[in-house]
N, C-alpha and C positions, 0 to 999 in steps of 0.2 A: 504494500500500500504506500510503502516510502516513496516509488516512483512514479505513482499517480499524483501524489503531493504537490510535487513541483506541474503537475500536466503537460504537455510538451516540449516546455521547457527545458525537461527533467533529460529527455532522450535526445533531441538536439544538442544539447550539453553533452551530452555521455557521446553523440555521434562526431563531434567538434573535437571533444579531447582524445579519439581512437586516432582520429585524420593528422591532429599533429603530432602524437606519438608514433607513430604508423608512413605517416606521409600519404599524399593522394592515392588514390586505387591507380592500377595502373590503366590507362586506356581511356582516363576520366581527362576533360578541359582543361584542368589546370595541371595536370602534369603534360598533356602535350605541347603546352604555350612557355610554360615557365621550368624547362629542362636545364639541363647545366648551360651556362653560357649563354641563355635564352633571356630576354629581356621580357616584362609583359608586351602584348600586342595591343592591348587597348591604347586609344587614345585619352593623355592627359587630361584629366578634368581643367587644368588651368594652364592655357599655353604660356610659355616662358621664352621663346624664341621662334623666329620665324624664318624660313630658306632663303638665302642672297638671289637673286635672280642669276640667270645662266646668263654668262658676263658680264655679273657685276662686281671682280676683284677690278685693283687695283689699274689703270692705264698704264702707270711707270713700277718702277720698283719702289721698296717701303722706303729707302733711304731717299728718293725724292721729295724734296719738299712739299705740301701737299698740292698746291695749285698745279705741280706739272703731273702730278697723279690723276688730277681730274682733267686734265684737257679736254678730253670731249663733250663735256657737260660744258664747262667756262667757254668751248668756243661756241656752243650754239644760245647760251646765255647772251653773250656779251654781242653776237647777230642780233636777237631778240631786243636787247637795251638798243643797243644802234638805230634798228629798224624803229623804235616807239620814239628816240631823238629824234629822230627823220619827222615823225608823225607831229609832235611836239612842235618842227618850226615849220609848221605846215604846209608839209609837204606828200599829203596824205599818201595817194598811192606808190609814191620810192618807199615810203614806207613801210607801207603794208606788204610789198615786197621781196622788201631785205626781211621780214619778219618770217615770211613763207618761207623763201629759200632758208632760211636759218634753219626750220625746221624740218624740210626736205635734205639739208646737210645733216640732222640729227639724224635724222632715216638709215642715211647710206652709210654714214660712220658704227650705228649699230648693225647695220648687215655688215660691213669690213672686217671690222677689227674684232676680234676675240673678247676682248676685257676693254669694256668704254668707262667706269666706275660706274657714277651715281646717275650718268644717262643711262643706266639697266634700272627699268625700273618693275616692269615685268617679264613675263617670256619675253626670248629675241624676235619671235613675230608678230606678237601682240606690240611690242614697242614699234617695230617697224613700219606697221601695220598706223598706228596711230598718231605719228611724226608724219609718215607719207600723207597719209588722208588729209590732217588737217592743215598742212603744209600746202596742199594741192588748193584744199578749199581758200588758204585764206586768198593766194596768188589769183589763181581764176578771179574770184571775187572782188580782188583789189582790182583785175585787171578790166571788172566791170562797173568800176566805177562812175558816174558821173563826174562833170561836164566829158565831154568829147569819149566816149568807154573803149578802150581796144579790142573789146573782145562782146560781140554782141550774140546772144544764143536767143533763135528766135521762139521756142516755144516757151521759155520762160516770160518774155513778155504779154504771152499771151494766156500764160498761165497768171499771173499779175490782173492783168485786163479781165478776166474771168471771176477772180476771186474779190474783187475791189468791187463790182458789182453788185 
């Protein structure tokens, strides 16, 4: 009757202390995941770090000072600042521009080069993928600018003209 006392308690208890005395049965979950040299396979209830993107060590070597580490992030940064100067002394479309190709040069420097640094910021196609496009749009778009536009695409206008109505 001692063992009913406790009610389930009582035999989960008694089944808990054979398992660490004992060790898992064999053939059972937790000996197939956690064998010698086996880590758990679950994932962390609270992450603690997260994976560098594929190319995103170092540009130079660590003895580099770090601005020459990062060169391909600072060169398509410092396009970017250029191109918004440009915009700044109103000069909109050089500006809007230099700002595209900037980021079209971000594009091709992450296809190129193995390790760009902190311009890895996701996968290497997803980055390229998202330098190009929007590199593309901002160019086209500057190139369609008003007064005089270099570049006139005619169903958009008339997509404009459709929608305004």
């Amino acid at each position: 009757m001692s063992g009913h006392a406790n009610g389930e308690g009582g035999l989960a208890a008694a089944a808990a202390g054979a398992a660490a005395q004992h060790g898992p049965r064999p053939g059972t979950r937790a000996q197939r995941h956690s064998g010698p040299g086996r880590g758990s396979r679950r994932f962390p209830r609270i992450t603690r770090d997260t994976a560098r993107p594929e190319g995103g060590g170092r540009a130079a070597s660590g003895q580099a000072p770090a601005p020459a580490r990062q060169w391909p992030l600072l060169t398509v940064m410092s396009g970017v600042a250029a191109g918004l100067l440009v915009v700044a002394l109103d000069a909109h479309r050089a500006g809007t521009l230099v700002i595209g190709f900037s980021l079209l040069i971000g594009a091709v420097l992450r296809w190129l080069l193995p390790s760009v640094g902190m311009l890895a910021v996701r996968s290497r196609f997803t980055d390229m993928v998202t330098y190009g496009l929007l590199g593309s749009l901002i160019v086209v778009l500057s190139m369609m600018t008003q007064p005089d536009p270099w570049l006139e695409i005619p169903f958009l206008e008339d997509l404009m003209e459709f929608t305004v109505r």
